[in-house]
N, C-alpha and C positions, 0 to 999 in steps of 0.2 A: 491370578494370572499376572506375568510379568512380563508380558509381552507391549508392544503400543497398538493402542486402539486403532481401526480402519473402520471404513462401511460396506456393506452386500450391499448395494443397491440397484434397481430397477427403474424404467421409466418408460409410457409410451403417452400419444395422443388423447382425445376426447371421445374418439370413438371405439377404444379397446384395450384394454380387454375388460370384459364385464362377467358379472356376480349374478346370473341369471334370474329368469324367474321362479325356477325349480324350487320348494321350500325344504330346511331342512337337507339343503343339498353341500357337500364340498365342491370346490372352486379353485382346483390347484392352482399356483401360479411360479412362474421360473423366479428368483431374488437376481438377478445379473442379466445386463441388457437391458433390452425392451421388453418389458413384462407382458403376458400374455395367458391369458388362464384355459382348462384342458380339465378333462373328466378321467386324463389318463395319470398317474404322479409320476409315475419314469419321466413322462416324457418334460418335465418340470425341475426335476431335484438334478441340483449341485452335487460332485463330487467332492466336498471337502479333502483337504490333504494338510490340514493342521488342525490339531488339536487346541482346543481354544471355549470362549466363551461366547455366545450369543446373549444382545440384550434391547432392552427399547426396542422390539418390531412398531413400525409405522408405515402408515399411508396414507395418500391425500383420495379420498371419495368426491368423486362430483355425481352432478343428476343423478343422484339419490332417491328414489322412490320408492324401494324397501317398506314393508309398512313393521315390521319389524327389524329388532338389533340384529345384524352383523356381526359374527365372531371372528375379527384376524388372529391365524393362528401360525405360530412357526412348527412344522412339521421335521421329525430328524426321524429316517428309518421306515416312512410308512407311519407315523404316529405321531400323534399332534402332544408337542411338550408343554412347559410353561408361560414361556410368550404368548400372552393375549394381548388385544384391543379387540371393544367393544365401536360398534360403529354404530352411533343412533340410529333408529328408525327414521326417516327421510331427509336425513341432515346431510348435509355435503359437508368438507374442511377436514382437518388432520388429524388423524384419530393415530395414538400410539399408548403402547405401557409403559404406564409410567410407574410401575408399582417399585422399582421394576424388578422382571423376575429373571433370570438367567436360567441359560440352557448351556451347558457343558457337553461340548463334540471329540469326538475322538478322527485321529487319521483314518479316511475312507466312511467316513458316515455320508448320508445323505439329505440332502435339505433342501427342503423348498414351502413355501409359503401358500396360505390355503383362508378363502372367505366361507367359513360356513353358515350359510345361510341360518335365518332363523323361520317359522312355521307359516308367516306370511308371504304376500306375494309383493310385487315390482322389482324392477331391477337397479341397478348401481353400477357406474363406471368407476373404473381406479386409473391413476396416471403415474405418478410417483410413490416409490417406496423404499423404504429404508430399515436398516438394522443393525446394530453397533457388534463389531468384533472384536475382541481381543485375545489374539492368539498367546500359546503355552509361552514362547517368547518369540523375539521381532513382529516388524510390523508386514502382515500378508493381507494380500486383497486377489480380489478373483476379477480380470475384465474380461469380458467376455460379451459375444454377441448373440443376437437370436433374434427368428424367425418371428414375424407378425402372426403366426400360429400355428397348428397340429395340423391341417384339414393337408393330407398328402397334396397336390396338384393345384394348391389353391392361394395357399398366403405364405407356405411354404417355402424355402430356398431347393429350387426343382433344378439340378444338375443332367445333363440328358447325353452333351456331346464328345467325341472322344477323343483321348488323346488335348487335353484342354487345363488349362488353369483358372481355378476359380477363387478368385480373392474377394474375401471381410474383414472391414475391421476390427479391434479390439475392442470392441465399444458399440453401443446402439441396436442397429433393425435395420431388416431393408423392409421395403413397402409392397413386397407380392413377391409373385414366382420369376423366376429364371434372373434373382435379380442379382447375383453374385457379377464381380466384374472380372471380366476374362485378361485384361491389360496391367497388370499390377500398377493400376493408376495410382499416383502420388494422391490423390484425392482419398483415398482407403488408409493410406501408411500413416498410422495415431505416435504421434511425436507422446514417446516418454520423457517425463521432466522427474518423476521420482525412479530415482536408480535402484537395479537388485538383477535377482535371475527367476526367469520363468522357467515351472516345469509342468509336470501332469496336465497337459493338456489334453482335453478331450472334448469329442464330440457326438452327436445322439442322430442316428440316425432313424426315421420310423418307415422310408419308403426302400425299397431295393430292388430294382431289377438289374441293375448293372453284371453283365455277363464276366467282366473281368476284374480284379480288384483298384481299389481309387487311394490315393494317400491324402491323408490329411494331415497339415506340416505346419510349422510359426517360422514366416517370413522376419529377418532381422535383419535394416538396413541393408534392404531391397537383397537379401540373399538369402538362401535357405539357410535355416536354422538347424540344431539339434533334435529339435522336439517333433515328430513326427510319428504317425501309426498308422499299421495301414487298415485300410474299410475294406473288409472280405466280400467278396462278391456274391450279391445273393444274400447279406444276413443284415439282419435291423439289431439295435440296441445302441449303447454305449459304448465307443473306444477310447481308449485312454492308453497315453505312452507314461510308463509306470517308472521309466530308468532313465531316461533324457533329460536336460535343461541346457537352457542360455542364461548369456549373462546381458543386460543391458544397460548402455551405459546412460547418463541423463542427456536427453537430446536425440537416444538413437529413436529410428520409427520402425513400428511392427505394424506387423497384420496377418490372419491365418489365411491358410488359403488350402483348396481340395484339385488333388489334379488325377483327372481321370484316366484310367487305362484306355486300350485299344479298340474296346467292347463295344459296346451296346446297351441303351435302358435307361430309364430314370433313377436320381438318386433323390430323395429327399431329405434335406441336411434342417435341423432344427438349431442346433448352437453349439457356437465353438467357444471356449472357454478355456483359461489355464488360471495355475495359480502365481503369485509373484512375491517375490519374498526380500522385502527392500535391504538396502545396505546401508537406509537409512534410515528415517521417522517420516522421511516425504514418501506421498502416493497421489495416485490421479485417477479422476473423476473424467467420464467420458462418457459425449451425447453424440451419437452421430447417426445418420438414414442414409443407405447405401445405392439407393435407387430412382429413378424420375425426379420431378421436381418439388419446389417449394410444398406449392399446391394448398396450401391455407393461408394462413397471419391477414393481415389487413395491409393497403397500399395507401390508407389514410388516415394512420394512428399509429400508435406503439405495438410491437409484436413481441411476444414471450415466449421466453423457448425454458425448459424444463434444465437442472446442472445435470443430469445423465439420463441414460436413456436414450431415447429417440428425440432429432432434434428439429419437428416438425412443429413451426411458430403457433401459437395462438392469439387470441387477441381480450385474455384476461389473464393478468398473475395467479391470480386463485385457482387455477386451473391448471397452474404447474408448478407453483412452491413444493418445497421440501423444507422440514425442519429438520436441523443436525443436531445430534444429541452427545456432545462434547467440545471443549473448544480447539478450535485451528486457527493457523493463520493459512490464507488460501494466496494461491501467489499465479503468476504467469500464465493467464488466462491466454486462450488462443482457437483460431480456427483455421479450417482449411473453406475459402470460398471456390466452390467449382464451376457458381455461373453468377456474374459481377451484376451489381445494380447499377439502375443510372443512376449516379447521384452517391455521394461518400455515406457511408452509416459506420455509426458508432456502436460495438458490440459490449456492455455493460455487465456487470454483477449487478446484481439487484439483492441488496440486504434490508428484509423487513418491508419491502413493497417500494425501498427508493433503492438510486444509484447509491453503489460503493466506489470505492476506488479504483481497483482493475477496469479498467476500457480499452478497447482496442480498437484503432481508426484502421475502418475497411476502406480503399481508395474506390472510386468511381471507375463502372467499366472494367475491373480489375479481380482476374482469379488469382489464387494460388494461397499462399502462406501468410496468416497475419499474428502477432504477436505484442502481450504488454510484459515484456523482458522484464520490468524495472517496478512497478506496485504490489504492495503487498493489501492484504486486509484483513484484520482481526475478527472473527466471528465467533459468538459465546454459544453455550451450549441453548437451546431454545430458540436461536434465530430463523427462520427463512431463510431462501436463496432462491434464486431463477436469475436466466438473461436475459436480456429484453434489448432490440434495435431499432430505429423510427422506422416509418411510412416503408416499405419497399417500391419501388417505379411498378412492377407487377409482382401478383404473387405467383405468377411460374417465370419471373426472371429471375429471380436473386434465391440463391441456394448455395448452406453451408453444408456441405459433405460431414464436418465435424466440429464440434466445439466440446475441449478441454480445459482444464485447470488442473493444479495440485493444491495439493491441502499439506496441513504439516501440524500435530501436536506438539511437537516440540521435545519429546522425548521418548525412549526407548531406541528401537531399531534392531537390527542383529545382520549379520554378518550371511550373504547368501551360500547356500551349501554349494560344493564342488561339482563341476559337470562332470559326468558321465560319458560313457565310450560308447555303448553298445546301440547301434542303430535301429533297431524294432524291438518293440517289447508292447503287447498288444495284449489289453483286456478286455473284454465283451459281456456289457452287463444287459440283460436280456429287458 
């Protein structure tokens, strides 16, 4: 492959998604977003839209209790390929292949990542996960967001009213139902810093009663975009707009969003997703929770938040590191604060369990946009990562809507394909 390397990656909390106690059992899980595992695989698998290679699947296991291995497996098509890691028997920490073995995808395959259990009992949580790409050529990456899980009416993004806009970011989870925001708050719009054009975006529906149909669209500096499909009313599965794209430029801010007909009924939306195909070798990595507050970390110590995924603090790095498995230089780290601390906090890269370079001084009392314009930081292939901020005044005061970065190998890149004319172009994968 001649393309530049990116990452799938995933992330949620301490408390989800888990690897049950079922033996012997698969454990689907989504690679983008907030990872979340399901006994369904539709409701899990990426629609690729480059052809490229998969490599190193990884993941951090905590409370580990498994009395047997754990098999992490990258799935393409309904069938589990060559990517493995083995996940000891009661071990927590970062389990990846290192053998390593590659998986070769074609445009329109499907993927998503899967723990199958071994013949024993206890269960095992996952929080971060990773997987090395590199497309046929440029550099593509997939942000995308999703649901704290499958259960319709429950952890789900529950859509109900009409005539309504519901916006996500490009990045992360929200934290329960009805948690989509109907004001296209700046708080949700994910400042891109690696430039290209998004297309195929798509999104999975698994609940339906909406009497009339719903569009699901990519907001581009706070205005609709090209990319848009509509959600037929009444049918569950996959839609994807097949013909659309934008372009984005570095700096501009996205976010999808679903806006309901005139109708009546519940919609339940799982993850919105597109592909992005830089114009350059930079891309970005994005944590964000779309919903309520803080609601963990500590108010008298260090809090750790995970580099993607969901960006709910915790109060141990081991419990949200990622290993990357190539090198970058990662650069203009930033967040969106949507409810201020008392007291300034400093938001950190954290490489190898210390401060790096990137920090970004959040002011006291103070929402809105914070940014490190100007550091960069080298990271080798095998390093950690996570963020980490002191003490919060409380942990349901201070909440970051989002925390981003970019990354950059330093070479390849490719030129983004030409937009498109045609306004609807709709596929329904069942």
């Amino acid at each position: 492959m001649t393309g530049t390397p990116t990452f799938l990656v995933s992330g949620h909390d301490s408390g989800s998604p888990q690897f049950g106690s079922s033996a012997s059992t698969n454990y689907f899980y989504n690679m983008f977003g907030a990872n979340f595992t399901t006994n369904t695989e539709a409701n899990a698998q990426l629609v690729t839209r480059a052809a490229g290679d998969f490599s190193r699947i990884g993941v951090l296991s905590i409370s580990n209790t498994r009395t047997t291995a754990t098999s992490l497996k990258l799935r393409v098509n309904g069938a589990a390929v060559n990517n493995v890691a083995s996940i000891t028997a009661s071990t927590s920490g970062w389990f990846e292949d290192t053998t390593p073995h590659t998986d070769t995808v074609a445009d329109g395959d499907l993927v998503c990542g899967t723990g199958l259990t071994g013949t024993g009992a206890g269960t095992m949580f996952i929080t971060t996960t990773c997987i090395k790409f590199v497309a046929s050529s440029g550099a593509v990456w997939y942000p995308g967001w999703a649901s704290a899980g499958d259960s319709a009416g429950v952890n789900c993004n529950r859509i109900s009213t009409a005539s309504q806009n519901n916006d996500v970011p490009t990045g992360g989870a929200n934290g329960g139902t009805s948690a989509s925001d109907t004001g296209a708050n700046a708080k949700w719009r994910i400042e891109f810093r690696g430039a290209g054009t998004m297309s195929h975006i798509h999104t999975r529906i698994i609940t339906n009663g909406r009497s009339t149909n719903t569009t699901f669209l990519l907001r581009v500096n706070n205005a609709d975009g090209s990319g848009t499909v509509s959600v037929t009313s009444s049918t569950t599965g996959t839609f994807e707009d097949t013909t659309n794209s934008d372009s984005i430029s570095a700096g501009g801010v996205v976010n999808f969003r679903w806006t309901t007909g005139t109708g009546t009924g519940n919609l339940d939306t799982l993850f919105a997703v597109g592909k992005m195909v830089g114009s350059g070798s930079k891309f970005d990595v994005i944590n964000s929770r779309i919903n309520g507050t803080t609601g963990d970390g500590t108010s008298s110590g260090t809090n750790y938040h995970m580099a993607w995924g969901y960006t709910i603090p915790l109060t141990a790095n081991t419990d949200v590191k990622s290993q990357i498995s190539y090198a970058v230089t990662a650069s203009y780290l930033r967040c969106y604060v949507a409810a201020g601390n008392t007291g300034a906090l400093t938001l950190h890269l954290q490489k190898n369990g210390s401060d790096a370079t990137l920090a970004v001084s959040i002011t006291s009392a103070t929402t809105g946009y914070f940014a490190d314009s100007t550091n960069t930081d080298a990271l080798a292939d095998g390093d950690y990562i996570n963020y980490s901020h002191g003490a919060m005044s409380s942990i349901f005061g201070f909440v970051m809507s989002y925390i981003a970065m970019s990354m950059d190998p330093g070479s390849g890149g490719g030129g983004p394909p030409a937009n498109q004319t045609h306004r609807y172009n709709t596929v329904i994968l069942g």
